[in-house]
C-alpha positions as CSV (number, residue, x, y, z in Angstrom):
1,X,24.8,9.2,12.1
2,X,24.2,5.9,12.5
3,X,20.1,5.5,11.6
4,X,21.1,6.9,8.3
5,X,23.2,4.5,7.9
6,X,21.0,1.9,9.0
7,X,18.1,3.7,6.5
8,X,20.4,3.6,3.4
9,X,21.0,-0.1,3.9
10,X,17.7,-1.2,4.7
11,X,16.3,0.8,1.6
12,X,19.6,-0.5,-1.0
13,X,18.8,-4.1,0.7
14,X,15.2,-3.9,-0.7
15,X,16.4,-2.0,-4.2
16,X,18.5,-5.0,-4.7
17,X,15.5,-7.6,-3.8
18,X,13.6,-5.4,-6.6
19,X,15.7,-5.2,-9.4
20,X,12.8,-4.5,-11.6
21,X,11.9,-1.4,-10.0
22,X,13.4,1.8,-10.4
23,X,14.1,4.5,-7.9
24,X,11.5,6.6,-9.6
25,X,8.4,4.3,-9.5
26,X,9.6,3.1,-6.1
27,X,8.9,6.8,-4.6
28,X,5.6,7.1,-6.3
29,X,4.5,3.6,-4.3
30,X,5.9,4.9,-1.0
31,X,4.7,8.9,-1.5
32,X,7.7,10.6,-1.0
33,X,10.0,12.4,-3.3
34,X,12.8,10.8,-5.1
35,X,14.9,13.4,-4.2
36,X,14.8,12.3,-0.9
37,X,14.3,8.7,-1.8
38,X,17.8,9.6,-3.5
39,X,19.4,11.0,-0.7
40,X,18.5,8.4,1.6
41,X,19.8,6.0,-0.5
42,X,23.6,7.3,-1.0
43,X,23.1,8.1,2.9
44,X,24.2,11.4,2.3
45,X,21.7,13.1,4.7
46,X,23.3,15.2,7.7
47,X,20.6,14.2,10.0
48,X,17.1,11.6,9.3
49,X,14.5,12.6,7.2
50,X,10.9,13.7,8.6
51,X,9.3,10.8,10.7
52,X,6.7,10.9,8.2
53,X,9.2,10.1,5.2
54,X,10.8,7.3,7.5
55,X,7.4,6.1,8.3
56,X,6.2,5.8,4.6
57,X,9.8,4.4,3.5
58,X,9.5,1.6,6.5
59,X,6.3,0.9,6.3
60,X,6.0,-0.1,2.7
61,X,9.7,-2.5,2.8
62,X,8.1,-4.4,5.8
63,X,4.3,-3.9,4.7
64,X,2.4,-2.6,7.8
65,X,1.7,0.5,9.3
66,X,2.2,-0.7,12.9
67,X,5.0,0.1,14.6
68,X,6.2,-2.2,16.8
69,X,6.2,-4.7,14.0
70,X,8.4,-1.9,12.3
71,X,10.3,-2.1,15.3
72,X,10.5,-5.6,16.1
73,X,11.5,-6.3,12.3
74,X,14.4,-4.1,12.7
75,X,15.8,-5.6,15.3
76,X,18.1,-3.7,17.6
77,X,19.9,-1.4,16.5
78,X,19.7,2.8,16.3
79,X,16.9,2.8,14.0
80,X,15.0,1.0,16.6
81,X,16.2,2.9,19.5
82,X,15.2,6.0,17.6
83,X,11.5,5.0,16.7
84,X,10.8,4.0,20.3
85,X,11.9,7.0,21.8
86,X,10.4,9.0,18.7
87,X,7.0,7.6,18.7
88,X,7.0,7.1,22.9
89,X,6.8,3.4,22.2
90,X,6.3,0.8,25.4
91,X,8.6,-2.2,26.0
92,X,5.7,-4.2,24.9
93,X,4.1,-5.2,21.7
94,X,0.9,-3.6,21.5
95,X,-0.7,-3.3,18.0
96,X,-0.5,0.5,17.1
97,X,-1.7,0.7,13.6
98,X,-1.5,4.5,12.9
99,X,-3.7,6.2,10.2
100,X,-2.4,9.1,8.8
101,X,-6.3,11.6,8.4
102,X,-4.4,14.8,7.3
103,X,-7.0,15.4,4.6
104,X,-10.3,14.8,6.5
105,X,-8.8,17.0,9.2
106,X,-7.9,20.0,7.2
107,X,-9.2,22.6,9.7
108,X,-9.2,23.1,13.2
109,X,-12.7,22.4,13.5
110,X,-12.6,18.8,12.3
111,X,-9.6,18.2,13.8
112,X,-11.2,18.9,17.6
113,X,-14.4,17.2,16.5
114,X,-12.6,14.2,15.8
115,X,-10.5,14.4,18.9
116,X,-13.6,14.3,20.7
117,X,-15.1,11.4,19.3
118,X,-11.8,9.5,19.5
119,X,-11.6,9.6,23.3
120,X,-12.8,6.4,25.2
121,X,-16.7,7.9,25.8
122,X,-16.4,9.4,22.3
123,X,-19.1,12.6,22.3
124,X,-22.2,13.7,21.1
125,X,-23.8,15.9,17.8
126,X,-25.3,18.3,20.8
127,X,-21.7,18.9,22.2
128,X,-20.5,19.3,18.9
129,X,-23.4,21.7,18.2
130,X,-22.8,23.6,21.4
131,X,-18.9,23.9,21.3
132,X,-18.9,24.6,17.6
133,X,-22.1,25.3,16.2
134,X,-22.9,24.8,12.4
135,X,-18.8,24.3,11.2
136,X,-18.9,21.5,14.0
137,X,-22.3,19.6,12.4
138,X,-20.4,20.7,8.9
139,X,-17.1,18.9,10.2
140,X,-19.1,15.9,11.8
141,X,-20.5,15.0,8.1
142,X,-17.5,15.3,6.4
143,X,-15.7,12.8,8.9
144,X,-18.9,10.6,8.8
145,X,-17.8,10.6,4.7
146,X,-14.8,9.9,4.9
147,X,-15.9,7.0,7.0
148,X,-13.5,8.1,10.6
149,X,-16.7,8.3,13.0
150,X,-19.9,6.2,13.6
151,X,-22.7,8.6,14.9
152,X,-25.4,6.3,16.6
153,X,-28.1,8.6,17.7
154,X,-27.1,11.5,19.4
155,X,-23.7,9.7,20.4
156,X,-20.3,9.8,18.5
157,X,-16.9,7.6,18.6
158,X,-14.0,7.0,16.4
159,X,-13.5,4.3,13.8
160,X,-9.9,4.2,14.3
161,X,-8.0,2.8,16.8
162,X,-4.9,5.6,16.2
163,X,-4.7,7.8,14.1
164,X,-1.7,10.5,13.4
165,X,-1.5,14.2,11.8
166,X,1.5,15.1,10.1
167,X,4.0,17.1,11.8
168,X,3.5,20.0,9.5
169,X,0.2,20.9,10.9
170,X,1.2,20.3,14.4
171,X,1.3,23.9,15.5
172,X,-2.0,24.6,13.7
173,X,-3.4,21.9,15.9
174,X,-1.6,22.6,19.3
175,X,-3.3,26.3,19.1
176,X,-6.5,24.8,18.2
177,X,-6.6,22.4,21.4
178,X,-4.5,25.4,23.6
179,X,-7.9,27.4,23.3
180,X,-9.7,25.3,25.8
181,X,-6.9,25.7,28.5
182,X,-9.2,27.7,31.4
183,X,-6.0,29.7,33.1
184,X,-9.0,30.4,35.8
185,X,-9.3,26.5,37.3
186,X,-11.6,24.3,36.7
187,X,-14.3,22.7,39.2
188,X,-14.2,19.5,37.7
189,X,-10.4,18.8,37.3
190,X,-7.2,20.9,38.2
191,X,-5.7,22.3,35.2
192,X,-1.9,22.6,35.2
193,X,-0.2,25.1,32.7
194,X,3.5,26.6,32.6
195,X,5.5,28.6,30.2
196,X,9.2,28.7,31.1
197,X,12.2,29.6,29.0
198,X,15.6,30.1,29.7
199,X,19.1,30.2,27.5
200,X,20.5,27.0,28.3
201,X,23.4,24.9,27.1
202,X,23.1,21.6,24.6
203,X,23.3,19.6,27.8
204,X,20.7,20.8,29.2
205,X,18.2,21.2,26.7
206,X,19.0,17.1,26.1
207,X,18.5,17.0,29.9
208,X,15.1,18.5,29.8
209,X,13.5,16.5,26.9
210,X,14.9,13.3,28.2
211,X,12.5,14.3,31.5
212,X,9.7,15.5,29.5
213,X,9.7,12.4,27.1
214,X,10.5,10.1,30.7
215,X,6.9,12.1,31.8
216,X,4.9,11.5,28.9
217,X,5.9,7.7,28.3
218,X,4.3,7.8,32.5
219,X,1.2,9.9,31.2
220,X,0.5,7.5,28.3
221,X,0.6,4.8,30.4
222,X,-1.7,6.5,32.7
223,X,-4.3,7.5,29.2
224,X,-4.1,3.5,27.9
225,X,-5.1,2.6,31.2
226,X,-8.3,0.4,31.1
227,X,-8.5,1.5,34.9
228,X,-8.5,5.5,33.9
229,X,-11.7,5.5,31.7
230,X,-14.1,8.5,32.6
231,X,-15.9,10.8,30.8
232,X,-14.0,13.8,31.3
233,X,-12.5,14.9,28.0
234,X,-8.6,15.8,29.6
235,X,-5.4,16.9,27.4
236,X,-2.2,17.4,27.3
237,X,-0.2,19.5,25.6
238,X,3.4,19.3,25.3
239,X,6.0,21.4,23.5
240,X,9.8,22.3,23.8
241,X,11.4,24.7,21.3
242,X,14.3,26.8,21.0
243,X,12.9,30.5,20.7
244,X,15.6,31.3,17.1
């Protein structure tokens, strides 16, 4: 496939700009195995590495962590294509400088906590106290220590601007958040939750995540939104899977 090609050559281009450095070393400086560093580099994966691993290898050629300076620096091409649909990216150019907090949010309890504080009106240590008790306060000092929230009296908010979780834990974390769905309504905003399945062909199944990726890109816009701010703490959830 094509962004493997365009991968390999991005990662031999750099190799060959680095003659110094082996293979070996270069994978220890980007945090990903060689093995895969390997692979990437004799293009001889079937299909792209995790978007983690592409994120690591990109971001350390073209030294930044924000993607549409990835983006822009790779010009058009598949690659491109890919991380904008990937990663939901606009057609503009604003900064997204992504974090990646898998260790300060090893449990669910962190995770929410934090997801809480990184919403526009952030939260407080008594809703944290009150949704999660003594783990939350627990999970609200380990955050403060690994420096993701400011707490300023009773009130809490983020330190970063995005962050990301890896992929890996994403099912720990959609069950985590898919507690608070209230399948009874809710008096101070309508809820909305479906679970369909159906055998379906490959067309289909591309036809449905072209719409639910189309929807999202429309529901991000609506979340970044200067106009949207509130203090109602709403999510979405959004999966599609094959049941094999």
């Amino acid at each position: 496939m094509e962004e493997n090609k365009e991968l390999s050559h991005i990662l031999n281009t750099y190799l060959e700009s680095k003659s110094y450095l082996s293979l070996n070393s270069l994978a220890q400086n980007m945090k990903v195995p060689e093995t895969s560093l390997r692979r990437i580099k004799k293009a001889e994966l079937k299909r792209l590495p995790k978007n983690e691993t592409i994120l690591k290898v990109l971001s350390h050629i073209y030294k930044t962590t924000d993607l549409y300076e990835i983006r822009e620096a790779l010009g058009e091409g598949s690659l491109s294509e890919y991380l904008s649909n990937e990663f939901l990216l606009s057609s503009g150019s604003s900064k997204i400088d992504i974090k990646v907090i898998d260790e300060s949010v090893s449990d669910q309890t962190s995770y929410l906590v934090f997801k809480l504080a990184s919403n526009s009106c952030g939260t407080t240590i008594s809703e944290v106290q009150r949704l999660f008790g003594q783990m939350g306060l627990s999970a609200l000092e380990n955050l403060k220590r690994d420096d993701l929230v400011k707490v300023d009296g009773d009130n809490i908010s983020s330190n970063l601007n995005t962050f990301k979780v890896s992929n890996e834990y994403f099912v720990r974390n959609f069950k985590a958040v898919s507690d608070f769905i209230k399948v009874e309504g809710n008096t101070e905003v309508p809820n909305l939750f479906y679970n369909l399945s159906e055998s379906v062909n490959r067309d289909a199944a591309k036809k449905i995540h072209k719409v639910q990726k189309n929807a999202l890109k429309e529901i991000i816009s609506i979340l970044n939104d200067e106009q949207s701010r509130g203090d109602i703490p709403l999510f979405v959830l959004s999966a599609i899977d094959s049941l094999k």
